[in-house]
SEVOLO-365460 format. One line per 4 residues: number of its first residue (from 0); for each residue z, y negated, x negated of C-alpha. Coordinates in steps of 0.25 Angstrom, whole numbers, plus 5000, padded with zeros to 4 digits. Example, Ala and Ser with C-alpha at 12.3 -4.5 7.8 and 13.67 -1.06 7.14 Angstrom:
2
0 = 5031/5018/4951 ~ 5029/5004/4945
This chain:
311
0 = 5045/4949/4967 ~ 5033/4951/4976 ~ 5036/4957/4989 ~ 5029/4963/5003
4 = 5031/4970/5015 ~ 5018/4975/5020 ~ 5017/4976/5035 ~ 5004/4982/5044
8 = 4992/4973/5048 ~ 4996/4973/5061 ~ 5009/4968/5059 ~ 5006/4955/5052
12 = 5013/4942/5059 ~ 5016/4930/5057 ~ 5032/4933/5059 ~ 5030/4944/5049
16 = 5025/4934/5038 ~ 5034/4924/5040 ~ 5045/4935/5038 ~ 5039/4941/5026
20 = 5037/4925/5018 ~ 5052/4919/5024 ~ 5057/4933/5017 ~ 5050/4929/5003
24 = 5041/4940/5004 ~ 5028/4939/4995 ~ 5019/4947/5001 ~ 5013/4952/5015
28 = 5007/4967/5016 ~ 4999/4972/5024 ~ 4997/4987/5027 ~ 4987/4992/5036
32 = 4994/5008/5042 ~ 4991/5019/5033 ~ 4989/5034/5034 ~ 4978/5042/5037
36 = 4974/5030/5047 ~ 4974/5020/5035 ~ 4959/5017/5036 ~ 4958/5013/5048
40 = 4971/5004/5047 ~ 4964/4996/5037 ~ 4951/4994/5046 ~ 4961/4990/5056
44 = 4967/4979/5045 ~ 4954/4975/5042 ~ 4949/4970/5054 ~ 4962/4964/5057
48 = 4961/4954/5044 ~ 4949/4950/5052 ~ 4956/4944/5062 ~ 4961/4929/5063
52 = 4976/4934/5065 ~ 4978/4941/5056 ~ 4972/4933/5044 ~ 4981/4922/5049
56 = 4993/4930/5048 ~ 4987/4933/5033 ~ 4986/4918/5031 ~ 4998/4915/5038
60 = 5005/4926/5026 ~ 4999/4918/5016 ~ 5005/4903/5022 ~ 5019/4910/5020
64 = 5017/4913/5004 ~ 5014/4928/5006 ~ 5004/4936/4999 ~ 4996/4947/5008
68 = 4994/4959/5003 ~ 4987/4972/5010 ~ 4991/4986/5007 ~ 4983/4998/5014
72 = 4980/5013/5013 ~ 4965/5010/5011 ~ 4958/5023/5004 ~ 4950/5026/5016
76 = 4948/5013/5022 ~ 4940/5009/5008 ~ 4933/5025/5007 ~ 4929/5025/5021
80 = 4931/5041/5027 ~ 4919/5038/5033 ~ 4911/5042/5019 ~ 4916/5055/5019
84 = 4902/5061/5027 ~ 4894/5056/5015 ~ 4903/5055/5003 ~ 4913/5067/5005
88 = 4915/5066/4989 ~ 4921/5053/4991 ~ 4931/5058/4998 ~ 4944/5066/4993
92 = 4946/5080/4990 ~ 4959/5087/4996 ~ 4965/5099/4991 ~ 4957/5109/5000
96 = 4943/5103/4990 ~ 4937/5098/5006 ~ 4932/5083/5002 ~ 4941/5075/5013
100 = 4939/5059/5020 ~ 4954/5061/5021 ~ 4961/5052/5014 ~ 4957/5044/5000
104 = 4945/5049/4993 ~ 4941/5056/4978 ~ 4944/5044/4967 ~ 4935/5052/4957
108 = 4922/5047/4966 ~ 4917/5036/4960 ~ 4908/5031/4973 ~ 4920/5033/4980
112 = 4929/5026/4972 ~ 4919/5014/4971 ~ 4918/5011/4986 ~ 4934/5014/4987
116 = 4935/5001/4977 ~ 4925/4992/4983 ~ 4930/4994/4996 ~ 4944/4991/4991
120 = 4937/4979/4986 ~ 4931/4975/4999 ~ 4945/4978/5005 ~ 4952/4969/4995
124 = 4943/4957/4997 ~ 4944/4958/5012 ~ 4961/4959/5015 ~ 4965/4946/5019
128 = 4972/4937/5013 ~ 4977/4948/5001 ~ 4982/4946/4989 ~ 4978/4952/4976
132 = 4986/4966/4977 ~ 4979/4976/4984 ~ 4984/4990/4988 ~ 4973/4999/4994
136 = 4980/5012/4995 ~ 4974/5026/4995 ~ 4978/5033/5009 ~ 4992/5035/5014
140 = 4992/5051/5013 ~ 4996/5060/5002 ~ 4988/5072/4996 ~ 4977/5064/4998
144 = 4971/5064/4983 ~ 4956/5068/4981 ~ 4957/5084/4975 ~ 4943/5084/4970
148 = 4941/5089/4957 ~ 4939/5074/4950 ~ 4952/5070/4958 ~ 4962/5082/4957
152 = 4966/5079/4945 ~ 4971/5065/4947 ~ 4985/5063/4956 ~ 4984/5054/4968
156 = 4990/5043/4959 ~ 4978/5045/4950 ~ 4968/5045/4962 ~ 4973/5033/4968
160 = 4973/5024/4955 ~ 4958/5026/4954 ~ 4957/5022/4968 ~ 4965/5010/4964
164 = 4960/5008/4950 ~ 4944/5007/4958 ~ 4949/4999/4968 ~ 4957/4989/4959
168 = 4943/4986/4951 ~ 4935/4984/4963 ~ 4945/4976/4970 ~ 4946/4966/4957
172 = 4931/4965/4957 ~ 4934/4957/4970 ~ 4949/4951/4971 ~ 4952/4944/4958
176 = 4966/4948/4953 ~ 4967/4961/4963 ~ 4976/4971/4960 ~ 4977/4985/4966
180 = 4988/4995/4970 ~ 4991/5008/4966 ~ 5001/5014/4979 ~ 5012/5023/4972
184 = 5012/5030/4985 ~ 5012/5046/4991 ~ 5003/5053/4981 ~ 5003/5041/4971
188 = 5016/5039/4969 ~ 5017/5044/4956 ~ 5007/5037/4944 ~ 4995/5042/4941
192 = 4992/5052/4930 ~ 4977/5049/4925 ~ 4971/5037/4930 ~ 4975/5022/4925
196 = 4979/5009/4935 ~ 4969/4997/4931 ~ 4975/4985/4929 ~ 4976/4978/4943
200 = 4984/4992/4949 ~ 4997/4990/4952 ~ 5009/5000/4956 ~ 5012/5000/4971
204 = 5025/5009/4974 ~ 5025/5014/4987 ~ 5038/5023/4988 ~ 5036/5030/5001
208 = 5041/5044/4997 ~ 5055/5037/4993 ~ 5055/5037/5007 ~ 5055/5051/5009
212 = 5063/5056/4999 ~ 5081/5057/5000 ~ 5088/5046/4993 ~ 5093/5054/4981
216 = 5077/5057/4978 ~ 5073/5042/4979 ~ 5077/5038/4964 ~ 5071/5051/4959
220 = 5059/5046/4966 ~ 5056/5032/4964 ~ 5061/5036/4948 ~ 5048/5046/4948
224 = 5039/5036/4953 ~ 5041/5022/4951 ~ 5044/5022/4937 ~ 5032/5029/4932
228 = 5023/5019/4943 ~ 5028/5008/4937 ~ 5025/5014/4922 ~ 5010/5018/4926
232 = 5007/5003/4933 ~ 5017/4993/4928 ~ 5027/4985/4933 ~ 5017/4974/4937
236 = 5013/4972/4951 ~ 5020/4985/4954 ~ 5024/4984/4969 ~ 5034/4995/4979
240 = 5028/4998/4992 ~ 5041/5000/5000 ~ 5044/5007/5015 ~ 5058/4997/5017
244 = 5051/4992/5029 ~ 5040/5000/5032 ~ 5044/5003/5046 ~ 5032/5011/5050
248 = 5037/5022/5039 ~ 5050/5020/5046 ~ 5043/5021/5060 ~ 5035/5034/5058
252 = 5023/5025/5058 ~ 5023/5026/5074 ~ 5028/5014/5083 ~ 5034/5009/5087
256 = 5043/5005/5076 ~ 5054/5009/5071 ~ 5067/4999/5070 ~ 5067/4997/5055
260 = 5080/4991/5048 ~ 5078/4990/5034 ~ 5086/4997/5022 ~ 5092/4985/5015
264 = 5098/4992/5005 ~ 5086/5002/5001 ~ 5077/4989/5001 ~ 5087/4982/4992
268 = 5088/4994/4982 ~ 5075/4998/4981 ~ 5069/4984/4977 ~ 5080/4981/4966
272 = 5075/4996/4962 ~ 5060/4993/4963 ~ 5063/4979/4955 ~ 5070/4985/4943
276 = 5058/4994/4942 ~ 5050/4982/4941 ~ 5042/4982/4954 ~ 5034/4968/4956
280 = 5031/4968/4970 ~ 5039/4975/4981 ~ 5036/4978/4996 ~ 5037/4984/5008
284 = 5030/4989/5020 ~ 5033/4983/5034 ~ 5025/4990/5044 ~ 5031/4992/5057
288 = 5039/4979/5058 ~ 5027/4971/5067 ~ 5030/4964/5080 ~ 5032/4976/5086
292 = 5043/4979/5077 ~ 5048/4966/5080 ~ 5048/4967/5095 ~ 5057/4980/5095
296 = 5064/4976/5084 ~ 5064/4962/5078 ~ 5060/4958/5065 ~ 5062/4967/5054
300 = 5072/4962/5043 ~ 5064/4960/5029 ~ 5076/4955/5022 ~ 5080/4966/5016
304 = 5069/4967/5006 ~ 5065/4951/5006 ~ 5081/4949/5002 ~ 5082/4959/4989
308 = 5065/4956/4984 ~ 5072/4942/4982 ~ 5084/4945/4976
């Protein structure tokens, strides 16, 4: 069973590391904040891998047995908004028909779609230390599809595996054995209706929404979904992106943090469900559980999930 928790940029330490491998877990994520702000977290991340420090702690990861993997909300970090002055048809459509630099961009332009996917390539070759998975997600927002009349009749699963079918091709053209993620998440959580994944896409389920919904909707929920994700992708690689310790979720996204205890007995229940649907890998954001969790609070307590992904 290949297991993460994904933690922010800024959050990387050694003693993070060290918790993660003496818990026997596989992988290290890295997630840059999301929202509307997205873009410029991933700039921020960017100029951060250039610095010694921090591609030690990378190597340092890699000395312990983990893998290092990135995971970012990066449609409009690779179709800069800046464009938007000389290529509004680049750019989505909202419901009003106004051409907007919002958020994500029409999938149905073909020049568009090209310099989203070489970007994603150039991104892809330049993450440090990352392994062959790459999830560049579309932007964290719903009702953010393109509604132009090439685009309104594809959903927003359709919309985004086109965005991931171009830039699986164009990151394979440069990272031998790459594979690309579609995010089951917001909009896209249910699978696309007219568009096929290329080989290389793989399913990952992101099941936020649970979150929102009252325990007696929750089964009815992940029945609707997950079952027909995993007939659309296939079990293999399929991965769960879950909130168990995602303490900026928890904290409102504002600090200072929240204390955060986790929910053993959800964590030890949701996996044993996730396994019997045949998930291979399963994770966990870990944001807000820095130093400066740590000085108010002490360590947070990954035991819970590393103790049930063993068993």
């Amino acid at each position: 069973m290949k297991t993460s928790l994904i933690i922010h940029p800024e959050e990387l330490s050694h003693a993070w590391i060290d918790r993660m491998a003496e818990a026997g877990i596989t992988v290290l994520g890295i997630h840059p904040k999301g929202g509307r702000r997205a873009p410029i977290y991933v700039r921020e991340m960017m100029e951060m891998m250039k610095e010694r420090e921090f591609r030690a702690l990378i190597d340092y990861a890699h000395s312990r047995g983990l893998e290092v993997e990135y995971e970012l909300h990066a449609a409009s970090y690779l179709l800069p908004r800046e464009l938007f002055a000389e290529k509004r048809e680049f750019f989505r459509m909202n419901e009003q028909g106004e051409r907007t630099p919002d958020l994500n961009f029409c999938v149905s332009n073909g020049e568009a779609l090209e310099l989203f996917a070489n970007r994603a390539a150039e991104l892809a070759e330049a993450l440090y230390g990352t392994g062959k998975n790459f999830y560049f997600w579309l932007d964290d927002v719903k009702d953010s599809a393109c509604r132009c009349p090439k685009c309104k009749g594809l959903s927003p699963s359709d919309q985004q595996l086109i965005a991931v079918n171009a830039m699986s091709r164009a990151v394979k053209k440069r990272v031998a054995g790459a594979k690309m993620a579609y995010l089951a998440y917001a909009d896209s959580v249910t699978p696309p209706e007219k568009v096929k994944a290329d080989k290389g896409v793989f399913l990952e389920y992101a099941p936020m929404e649970k979150y929102k919904v009252g325990a007696e909707s929750l089964a009815l929920f992940e029945a609707e979904n997950i079952s027909p994700l995993l007939a659309f992708f296939g079990k293999s690689d399929a991965k769960v992106l879950e909130y168990w310790y995602d303490n900026s979720m928890f904290s409102g996204w504002e600090k200072p943090p929240k204390r955060f205890e986790p929910n053993a007995v959800q964590i030890a229940s949701d996996v044993r469900f996730y396994r019997e649907k045949g998930f291979e890998y399963i994770s966990s954001f870990a944001c807000f559980l820095g130093e400066d969790y740590e000085k108010l609070y002490g360590e947070a307590d990954i035991s819970p999930f590393a103790k049930c992904v063993k068993e």
